[in-house]
Each structure stands twice: as structure tokens, then as C-alpha cells.
C-alpha positions in Angstrom: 106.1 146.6 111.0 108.3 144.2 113.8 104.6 143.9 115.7 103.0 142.6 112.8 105.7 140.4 112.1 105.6 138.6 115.4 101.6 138.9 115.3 101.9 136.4 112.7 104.7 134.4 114.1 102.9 133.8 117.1 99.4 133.1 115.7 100.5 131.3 112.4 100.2 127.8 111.7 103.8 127.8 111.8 104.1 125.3 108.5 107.4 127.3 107.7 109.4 127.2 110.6 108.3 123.4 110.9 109.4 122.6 107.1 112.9 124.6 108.2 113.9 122.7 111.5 112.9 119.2 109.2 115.2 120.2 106.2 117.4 121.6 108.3 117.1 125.0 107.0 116.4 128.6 107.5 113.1 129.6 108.0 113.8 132.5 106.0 114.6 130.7 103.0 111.3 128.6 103.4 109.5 131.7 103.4 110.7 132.7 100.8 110.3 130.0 98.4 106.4 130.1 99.5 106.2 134.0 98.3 108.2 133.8 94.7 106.5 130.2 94.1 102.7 132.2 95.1 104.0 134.7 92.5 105.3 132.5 89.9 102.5 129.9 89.6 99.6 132.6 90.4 98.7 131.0 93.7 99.8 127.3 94.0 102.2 128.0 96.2 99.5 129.7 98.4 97.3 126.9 97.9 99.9 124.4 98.9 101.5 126.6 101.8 97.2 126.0 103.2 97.0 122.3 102.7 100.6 121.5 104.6 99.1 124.1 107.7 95.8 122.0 108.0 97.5 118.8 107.7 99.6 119.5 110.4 96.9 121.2 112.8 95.1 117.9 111.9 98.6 115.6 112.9 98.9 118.0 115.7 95.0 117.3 116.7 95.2 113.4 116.4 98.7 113.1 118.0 97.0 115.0 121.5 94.3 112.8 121.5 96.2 109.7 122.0 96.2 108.8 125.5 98.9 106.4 127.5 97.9 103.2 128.9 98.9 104.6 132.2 96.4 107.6 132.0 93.4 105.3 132.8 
């Protein structure tokens, strides 16, 4: 069970533990609030937990393409 755990934890878009170290909270609790919200409201939290991980792979994306001035 512990490899699948950190299967995911090293190949996950990692929206949770970025959402923690912002609020300044476990990543544990983040979690979760995904799971019981995905249970509660029959998805939306599943849906919204998708659209935060492509926004940041985007943000992560356009942030690596910037280049210095110095780079040239």
C-alpha cells in the first residue's frame, strides 16, 4: 500500500501539497477536504481538484519558458 502511496506522490500533479505549503497547512488535511468534498457534491471536488493541477502545470510551463536578458 506505502508503494502506491509514493507512486502517486512522486508522479502527481502535486496540487495538494502546493495548496498546503500556500495556506500554511497540512497536506493531509488538503487531501482530505478534496475526498469528502468528491463525496459530498458527487464529483465537483474531483472536477475542481483537475482544473487547479492543469492550471498549475500550465503556470509551471509558462514560468520555464521565460528566459533572462542575460541568457542571450
Amino acid at each position: 500500500m506505502l508503494h502506491i502511496r509514493y507512486f502517486f506522490e512522486r508522479h502527481g500533479f502535486s496540487v495538494c501539497s502546493r495548496l498546503a505549503e500556500l495556506m500554511g497547512i497540512r497536506v493531509k488535511n488538503v487531501r482530505i477536504f478534496f475526498i469528502y468534498s468528491s463525496f459530498f457534491s458527487i464529483g465537483i471536488g474531483f472536477i475542481f481538484y483537475l482544473i487547479l493541477a492543469f492550471w498549475l502545470k500550465i503556470k509551471d510551463l509558462i514560468s520555464t519558458k521565460k528566459s533572462s536578458v542575460f541568457d542571450l
